[in-house]
N, C-alpha and C positions, 0 to 999 in steps of 0.2 A: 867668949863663945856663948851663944844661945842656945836655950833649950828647947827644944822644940816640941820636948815631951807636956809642954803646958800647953798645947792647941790637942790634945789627946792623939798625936797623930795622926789624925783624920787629914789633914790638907800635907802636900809638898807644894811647894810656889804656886799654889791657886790651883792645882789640880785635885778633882775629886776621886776618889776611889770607893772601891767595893759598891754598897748599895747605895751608895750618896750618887754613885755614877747614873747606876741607875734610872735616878730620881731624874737626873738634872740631863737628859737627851743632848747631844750636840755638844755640852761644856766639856768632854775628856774624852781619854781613848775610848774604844769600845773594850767592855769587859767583856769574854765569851761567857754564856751561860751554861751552869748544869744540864747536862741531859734531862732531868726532871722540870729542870724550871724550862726548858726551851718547848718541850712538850707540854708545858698546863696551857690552855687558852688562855687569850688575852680580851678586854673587856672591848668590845664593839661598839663605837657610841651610837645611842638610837638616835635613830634621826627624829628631823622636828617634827611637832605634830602640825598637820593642816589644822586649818581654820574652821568654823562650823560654817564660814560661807564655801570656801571651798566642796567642803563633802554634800552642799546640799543641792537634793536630787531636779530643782529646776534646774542649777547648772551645768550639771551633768545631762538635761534633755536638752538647752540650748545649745552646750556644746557639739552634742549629737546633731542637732538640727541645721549647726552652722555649718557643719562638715558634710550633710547632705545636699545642703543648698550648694555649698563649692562642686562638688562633684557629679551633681546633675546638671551643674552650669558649665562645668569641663563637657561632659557628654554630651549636652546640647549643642554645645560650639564646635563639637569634633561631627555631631551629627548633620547639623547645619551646613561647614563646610561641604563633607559629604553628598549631601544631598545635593547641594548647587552644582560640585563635578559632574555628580553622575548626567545632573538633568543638563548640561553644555557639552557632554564627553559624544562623541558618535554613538552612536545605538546599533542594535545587533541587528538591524535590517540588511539581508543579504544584497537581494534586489530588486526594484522598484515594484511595486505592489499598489492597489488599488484600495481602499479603506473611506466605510462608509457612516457618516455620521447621521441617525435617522432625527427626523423633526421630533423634538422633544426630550433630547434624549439627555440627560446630566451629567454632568464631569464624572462621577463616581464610576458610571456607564460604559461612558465615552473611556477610561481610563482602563478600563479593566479587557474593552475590547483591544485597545489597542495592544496590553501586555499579550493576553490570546492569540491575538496576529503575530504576535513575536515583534512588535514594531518598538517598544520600549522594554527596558530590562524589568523595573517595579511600576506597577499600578499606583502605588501608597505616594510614592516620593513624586509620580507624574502627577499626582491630584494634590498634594498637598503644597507644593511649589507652583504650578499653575495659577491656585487658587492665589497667591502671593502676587502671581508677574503677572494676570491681568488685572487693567485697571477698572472703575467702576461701571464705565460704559463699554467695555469691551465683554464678548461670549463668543462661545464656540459655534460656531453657525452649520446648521447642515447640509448634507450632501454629499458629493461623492470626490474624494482627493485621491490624485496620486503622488503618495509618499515613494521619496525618493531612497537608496540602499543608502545605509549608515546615516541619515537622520537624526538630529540629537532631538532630546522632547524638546526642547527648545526651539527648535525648527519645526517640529510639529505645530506646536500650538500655535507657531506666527501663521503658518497655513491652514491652520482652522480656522483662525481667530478673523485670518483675510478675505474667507468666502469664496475662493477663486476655487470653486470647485469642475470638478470635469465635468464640460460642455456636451452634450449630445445633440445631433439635429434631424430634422425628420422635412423632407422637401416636396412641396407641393405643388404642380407646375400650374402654370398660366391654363385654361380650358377645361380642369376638370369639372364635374359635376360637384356639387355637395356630396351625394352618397358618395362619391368616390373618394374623395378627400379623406372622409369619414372611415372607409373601408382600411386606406394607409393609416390614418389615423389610431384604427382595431390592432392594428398587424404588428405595429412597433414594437420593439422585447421591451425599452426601458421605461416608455409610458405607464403611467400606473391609472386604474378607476376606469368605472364607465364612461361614454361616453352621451350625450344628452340624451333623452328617448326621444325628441323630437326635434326631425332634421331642423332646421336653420331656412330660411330664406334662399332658395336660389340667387345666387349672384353677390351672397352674403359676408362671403368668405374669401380673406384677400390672400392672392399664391402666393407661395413667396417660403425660403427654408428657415423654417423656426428654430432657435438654439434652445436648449433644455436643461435640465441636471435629474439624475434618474430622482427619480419619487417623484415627478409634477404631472399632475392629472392631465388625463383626457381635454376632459372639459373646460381646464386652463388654458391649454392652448386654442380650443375651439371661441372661447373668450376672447384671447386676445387675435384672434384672426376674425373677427366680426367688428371687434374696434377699428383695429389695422385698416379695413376695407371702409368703416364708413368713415375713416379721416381721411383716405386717398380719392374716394367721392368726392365730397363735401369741397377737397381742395380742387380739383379737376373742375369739377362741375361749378364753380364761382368764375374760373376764367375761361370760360370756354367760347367759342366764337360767338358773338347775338344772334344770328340769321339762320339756327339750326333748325332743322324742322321736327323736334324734339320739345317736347314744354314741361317736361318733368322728368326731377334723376331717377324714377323709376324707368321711363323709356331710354334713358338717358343708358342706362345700366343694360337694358334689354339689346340694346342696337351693338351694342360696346363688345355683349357678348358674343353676340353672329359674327362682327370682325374677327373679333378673339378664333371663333372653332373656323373660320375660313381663311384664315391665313398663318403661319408660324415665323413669318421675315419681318424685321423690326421695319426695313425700308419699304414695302408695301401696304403698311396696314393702314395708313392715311389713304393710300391711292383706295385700297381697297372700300373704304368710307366714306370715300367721297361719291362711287359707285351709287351705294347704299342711300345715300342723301340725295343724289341728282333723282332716283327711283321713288324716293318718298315723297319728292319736291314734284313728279312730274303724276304723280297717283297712281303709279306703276307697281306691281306688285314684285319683291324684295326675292324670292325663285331663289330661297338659300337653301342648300340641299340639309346642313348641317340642321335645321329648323323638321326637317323631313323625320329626321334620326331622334331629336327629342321627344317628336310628337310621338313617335312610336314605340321608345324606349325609354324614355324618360331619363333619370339621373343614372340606370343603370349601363347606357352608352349602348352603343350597336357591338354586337358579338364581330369578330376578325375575319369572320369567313362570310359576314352576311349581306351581300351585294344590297345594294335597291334597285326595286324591281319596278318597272312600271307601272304598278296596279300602285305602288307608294305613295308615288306623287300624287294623284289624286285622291287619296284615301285621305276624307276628312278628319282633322283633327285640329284642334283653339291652335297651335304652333306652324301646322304646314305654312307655309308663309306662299307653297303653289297655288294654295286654295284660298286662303284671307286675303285680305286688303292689310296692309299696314303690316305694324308689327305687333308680333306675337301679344300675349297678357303677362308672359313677363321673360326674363333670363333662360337661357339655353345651358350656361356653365357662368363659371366664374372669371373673369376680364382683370388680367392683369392691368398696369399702367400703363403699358404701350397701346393698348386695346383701347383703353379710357383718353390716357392724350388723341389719339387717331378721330377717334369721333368726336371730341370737341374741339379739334383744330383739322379737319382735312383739306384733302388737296382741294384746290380747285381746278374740275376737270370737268367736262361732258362727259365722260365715261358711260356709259349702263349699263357695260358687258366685264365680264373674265371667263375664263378658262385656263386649266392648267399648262403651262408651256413644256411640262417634260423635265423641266433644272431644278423644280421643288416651287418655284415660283406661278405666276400668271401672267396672261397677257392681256391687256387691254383695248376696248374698243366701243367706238363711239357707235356705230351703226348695227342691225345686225348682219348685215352680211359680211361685214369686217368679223366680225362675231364667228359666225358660220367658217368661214374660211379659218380664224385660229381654232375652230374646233377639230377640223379636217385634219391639220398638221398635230393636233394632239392624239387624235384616232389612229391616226397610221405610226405616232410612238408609243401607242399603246399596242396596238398588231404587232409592231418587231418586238415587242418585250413579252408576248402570247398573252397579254394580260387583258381580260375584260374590261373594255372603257367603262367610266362613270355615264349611266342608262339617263342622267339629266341633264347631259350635256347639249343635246340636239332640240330640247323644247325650248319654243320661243317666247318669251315675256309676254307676259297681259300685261294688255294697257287699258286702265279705268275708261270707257267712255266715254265718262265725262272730263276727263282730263283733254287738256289743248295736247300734243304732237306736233 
């Protein structure tokens, strides 16, 4: 038998006991502790120390600084997104509206009117994304748009950016005078400025309906209606018949005009011209009443109630065309193109007479008593209609003297 009493009794088969247990965690049962001993604290180990790189205070600002950059770069990219929605998303325009971009005016401008109008949600995100999506040659051009209801900015700025702004026009007909032109011209609401102090050239100014965008001056369009007329000149009067009795587009222009206020039918105004030519041709003097009305009113036209009177027609004036030879020193009104083709292509006829036939048109005739007799049938449709004939109808042409007959 062994004694076991020479290991001091500390071990049984490899087992520790008492405080040896203790020592050695895991190798044996667990011992329960003393109330005393379960209550003392047990030692905590301190943790490691940092580094003197660690605790130094540049690391500590780059780390700060690296964790601002991430998180201003999150913010930006969520702002970013953001903003691209908003500016493709529809917009809070109910509907459709009129919206005015004035010349000169800058994105910051243009941006903050548009928020004003209710036509975009932010100003900030419309200008700062704009300034992004155009490119280097592209701007907001002025004038006047109509924006469509729910509009994204995005659809805005393609319609700025397109110029297609709303057209306005202002119609001037074939016959008026210059002042009269001028007077429409006053009247228009979207026309903007004065307009010249000094009328223009009778005969200067070609009719015709001008298209616009509000803000364009007066005098723009007086501009372009004096170009307008002397390239429709210039192109008339190059192919015009050889054999007129006409030797400058100044008379060219004047004759053009007496066509122009004596007739308004496209298919008579050559007939009507040719009239005027057989008279010039034969040194007959031209008895155009409308030449009557300028000499005596000049660009301001004959008032609507004011007949002509007998004492008219011979009342000297450089225009009566009853009293002069030839024609007038210059334009009566303004000569569309139909007026201008007519006298540089007319009929060819003997003609030297008209009169009104009653259907808005005239009749024609070679003699005057063919003359006399459509004057008759025009008198007695002016009696059933109780209307006072035209008082120049029944005088008979002068003939020059010296002209052959």
């Amino acid at each position: 038998m062994t004694d076991n009493s020479q290991n001091g009794g500390s071990q049984n088969n490899g087992v520790s006991f008492g405080r040896d247990a203790d020592t050695q965690p895991g190798k044996g049962p667990f011992i329960p502790k003393s109330p005393n001993e379960a209550l003392r604290p047990e030692r905590v180990p301190q943790p490691p120390r940092r580094s003197r790189k660690a605790r130094s205070q540049l690391v500590i600002f780059l780390n700060f600084l690296m964790t601002m950059v991430v998180f201003v770069g999150v913010v930006a990219v969520a702002g970013f997104f953001y903003a691209m929605d908003t500016y493709q998303k529809p917009g809070p325009l109910a509907a459709n509206t009129n919206f005015v971009v004035r010349s000169g005016a800058g994105l910051a401008e243009i941006a903050n009117n548009l928020e004003r109008n209710g036509i975009v949600s932010d100003a900030r995100i419309y200008r700062y994304v704009t300034t992004t999506y155009l490119k280097e040659d592209q701007t907001l051009k002025a004038g006047e748009y109509e924006i469509k209801a729910g509009a994204s900015m995005k659809d805005v700025t393609a319609l700025l950016e397109s110029g297609k702004s709303i057209l306005y026009s202002v119609s001037l007909p074939e016959g008026l005078t210059v002042k009269q032109m001028f007077l429409r011209l006053a009247a228009d609401p979207v026309l903007e400025g004065d307009l010249p102090a000094e009328l223009p050239p009778e005969g200067s100014l070609r009719p015709d309906t001008y298209k616009f965008t509000r803000g364009t001056k007066r005098a723009e369009i007086v501009t372009q209606m004096r170009a307008a007329q002397e390239r429709l000149i210039d192109q008339i009067w190059e192919k015009r018949d050889p054999d007129l009795p006409v030797d400058t587009k100044e008379d060219f222009v004047t004759l053009a005009s007496i066509v122009e206020k004596e007739t308004g039918k496209d298919d008579e105004r050559a007939h009507v011209a040719s009239v005027f030519i057989n008279r010039l041709n034969k040194g007959m003097r031209l008895q155009s009443d409308p030449t009557i009305i300028y000499g005596l009113f000049g660009g301001d036209g004959k008032p609507a109630d004011r007949p002509i009177f007998q004492s008219d027609i011979r009342k000297e004036t450089p225009y009566n065309t009853y009293v002069i030879k030839g024609l007038p020193p210059g334009p009566i009104a303004n000569p569309g193109r139909a007026a201008l083709e007519a006298v540089a292509h007319p009929w060819k006829t003997e003609d030297l007479y008209f009169v009104a036939d009653g259907t808005g048109g005239h009749a024609f005739a070679k003699t005057l008593e063919e003359h006399n007799a459509n004057v008759r049938r025009w008198r007695k449709i002016e009696a059933e209609r109780a209307q006072t004939p035209p008082a120049t109808l029944d005088v008979e042409p002068e003939v020059d003297p010296a002209a052959n007959n």
